[in-house]
N, C-alpha and C positions, 0 to 999 in steps of 0.2 A: 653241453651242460654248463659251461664255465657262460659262456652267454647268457642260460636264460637266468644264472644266480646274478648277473652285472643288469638285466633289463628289471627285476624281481627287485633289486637294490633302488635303480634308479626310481622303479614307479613307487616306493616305498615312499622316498623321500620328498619325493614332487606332493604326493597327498598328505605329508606333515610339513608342507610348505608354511612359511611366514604369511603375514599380510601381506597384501601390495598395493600399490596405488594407480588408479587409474584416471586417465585425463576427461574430467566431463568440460568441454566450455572449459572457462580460463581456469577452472576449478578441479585441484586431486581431492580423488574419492576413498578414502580406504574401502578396500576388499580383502575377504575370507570368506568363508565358508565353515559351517559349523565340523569340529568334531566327527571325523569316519566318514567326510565329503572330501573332493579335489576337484579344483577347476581344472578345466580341460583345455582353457587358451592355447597351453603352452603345447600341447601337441600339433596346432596349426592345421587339423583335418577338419578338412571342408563336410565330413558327414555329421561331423558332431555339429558343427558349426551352423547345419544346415538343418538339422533336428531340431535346434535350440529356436532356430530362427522359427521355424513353423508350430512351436509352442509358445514361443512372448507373443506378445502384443502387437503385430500388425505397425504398431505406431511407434513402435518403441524399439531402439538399439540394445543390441544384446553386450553388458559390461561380463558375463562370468557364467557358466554352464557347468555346474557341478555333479560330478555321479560320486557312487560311492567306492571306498575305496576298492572295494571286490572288483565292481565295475568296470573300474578304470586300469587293476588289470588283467580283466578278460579282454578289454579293447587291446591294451597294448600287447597282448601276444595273439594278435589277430582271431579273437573268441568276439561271439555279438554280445553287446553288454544285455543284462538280466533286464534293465531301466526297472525295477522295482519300486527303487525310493531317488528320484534325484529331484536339483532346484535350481533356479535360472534367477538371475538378476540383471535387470537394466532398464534404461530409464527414456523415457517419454522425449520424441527428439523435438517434438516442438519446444522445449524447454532445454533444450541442451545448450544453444549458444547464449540466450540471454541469460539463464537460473529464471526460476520460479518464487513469486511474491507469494507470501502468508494466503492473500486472497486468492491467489490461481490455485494454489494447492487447495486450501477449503473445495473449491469449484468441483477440483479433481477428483478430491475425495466423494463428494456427493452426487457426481457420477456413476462412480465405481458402485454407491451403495443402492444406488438406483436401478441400476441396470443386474445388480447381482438379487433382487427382488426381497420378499420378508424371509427374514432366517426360519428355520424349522423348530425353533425351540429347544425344548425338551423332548419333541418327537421321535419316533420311532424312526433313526435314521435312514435304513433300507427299506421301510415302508412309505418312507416320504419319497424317497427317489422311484421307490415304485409307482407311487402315483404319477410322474412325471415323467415325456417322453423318452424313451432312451437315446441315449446324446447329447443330453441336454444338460447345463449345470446346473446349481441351483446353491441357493446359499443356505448352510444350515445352521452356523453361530454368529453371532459378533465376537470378535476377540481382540480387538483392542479398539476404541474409540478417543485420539487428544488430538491436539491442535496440531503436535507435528508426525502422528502413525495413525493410520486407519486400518484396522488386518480381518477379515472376514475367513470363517472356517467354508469350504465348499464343497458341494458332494457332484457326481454324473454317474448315472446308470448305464455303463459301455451296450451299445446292441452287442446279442450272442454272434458269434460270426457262424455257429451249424441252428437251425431251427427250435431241436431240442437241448440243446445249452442251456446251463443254467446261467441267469444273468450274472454280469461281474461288477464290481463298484470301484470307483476312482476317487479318493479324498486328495483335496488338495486347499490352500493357503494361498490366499494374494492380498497383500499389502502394501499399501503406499507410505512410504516414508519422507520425511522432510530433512535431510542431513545441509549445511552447509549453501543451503540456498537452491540446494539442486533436490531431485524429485526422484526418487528410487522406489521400482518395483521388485517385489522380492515375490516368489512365487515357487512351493516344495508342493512336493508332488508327493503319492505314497496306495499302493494299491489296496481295496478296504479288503481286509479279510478276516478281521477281528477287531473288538472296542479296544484292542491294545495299540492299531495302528489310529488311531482318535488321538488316544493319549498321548502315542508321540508326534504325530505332526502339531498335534501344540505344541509343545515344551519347544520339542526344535526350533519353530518359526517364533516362540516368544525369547530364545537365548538369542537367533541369529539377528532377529532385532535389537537387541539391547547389545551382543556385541559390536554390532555395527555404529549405532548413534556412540558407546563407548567411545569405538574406534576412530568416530568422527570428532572428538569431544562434543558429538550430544548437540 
């Protein structure tokens, strides 16, 4: 008993951790993670490590892997985490040693928007993903457009894994940021099961953006 109140204490206080900073290139980054999230560095397990990795970006170093705090600890008392709602940040490694120019970022961003296709509008969100393969993502808002944040709202229609399953939906948030000369992707995740999980993967992803440039002075 006296254990699991000293592991229940520690994981309390790791996910009201401070900021930290991390080294991108000659450059520290501040990190955090929004409110009722904790990065999961500091545990040093290669599963989480290895989850994160197979959700960024292929191209991109993983700086911070946050679950929520339920999550993190059901992991720590060896329980499998819910992954309900968590978010990943890190940053594009072709641009890690030298930073990224105003112009490469433009580049970057206009990739991103490219390749994530025309947003759905006003549409009927799970009748948009209906029309569209399952497994596939697809972009369904712009939510921020400037010179140094580009943040797209996204949606995927999961395949049912039994036949007659009813399908399931995944919303999620990716955004390029411009802090400090360096190139940060930020990307929250959140399973669709009401227009209430819409509402908050906004707000979240538009506070942890602006905590961040804050955090960076901007």
């Amino acid at each position: 008993m006296r254990l699991a109140v000293l592991l229940f204490v520690f994981v309390s206080s790791t996910a009201n951790a401070a900021p930290f900073a991390i080294q991108v290139g000659d450059t520290r980054i501040g990190l955090d993670a929004p409110a009722g999230f904790a990065d999961t560095t500091f545990t040093g397990s290669p599963r989480l490590q290895n989850a994160a990795e197979a959700v960024a970006p292929p191209s991109n170093r993983v700086l911070l892997f946050a679950l929520t705090d339920a999550d993190l600890r059901r992991f720590s008392q060896g329980d499998a985490p819910e992954l309900k709602r968590f978010m990943i940040a890190s940053t594009p490694k072709e641009f890690e040693r030298e930073g990224i120019t105003a112009g490469a970022f433009g580049r970057l961003t206009a990739d991103m928007l490219r390749d994530a296709g025309t947003p759905a509008g006003d549409a009927n969100y799970l009748a948009f993903l209906d029309n569209h393969p399952a497994g596939s993502t697809r972009a369904l808002a712009e939510l921020a457009r400037r010179p140094d944040v580009v943040s797209l709202l996204m949606g995927t229609r999961l395949p049912p894994l039994k036949r007659d399953d009813k399908s399931q939906y995944l919303l999620s948030t990716t955004s390029l940021l411009l802090v400090r000369g360096r190139a940060l992707h930020l990307a929250v995740y959140v399973g669709y099961e009401s227009p209430a999980d819409v509402e908050w993967i906004r707000t979240v992803t538009a506070r942890w953006i602006e905590d961040l440039k804050r955090l960076n002075g901007r």
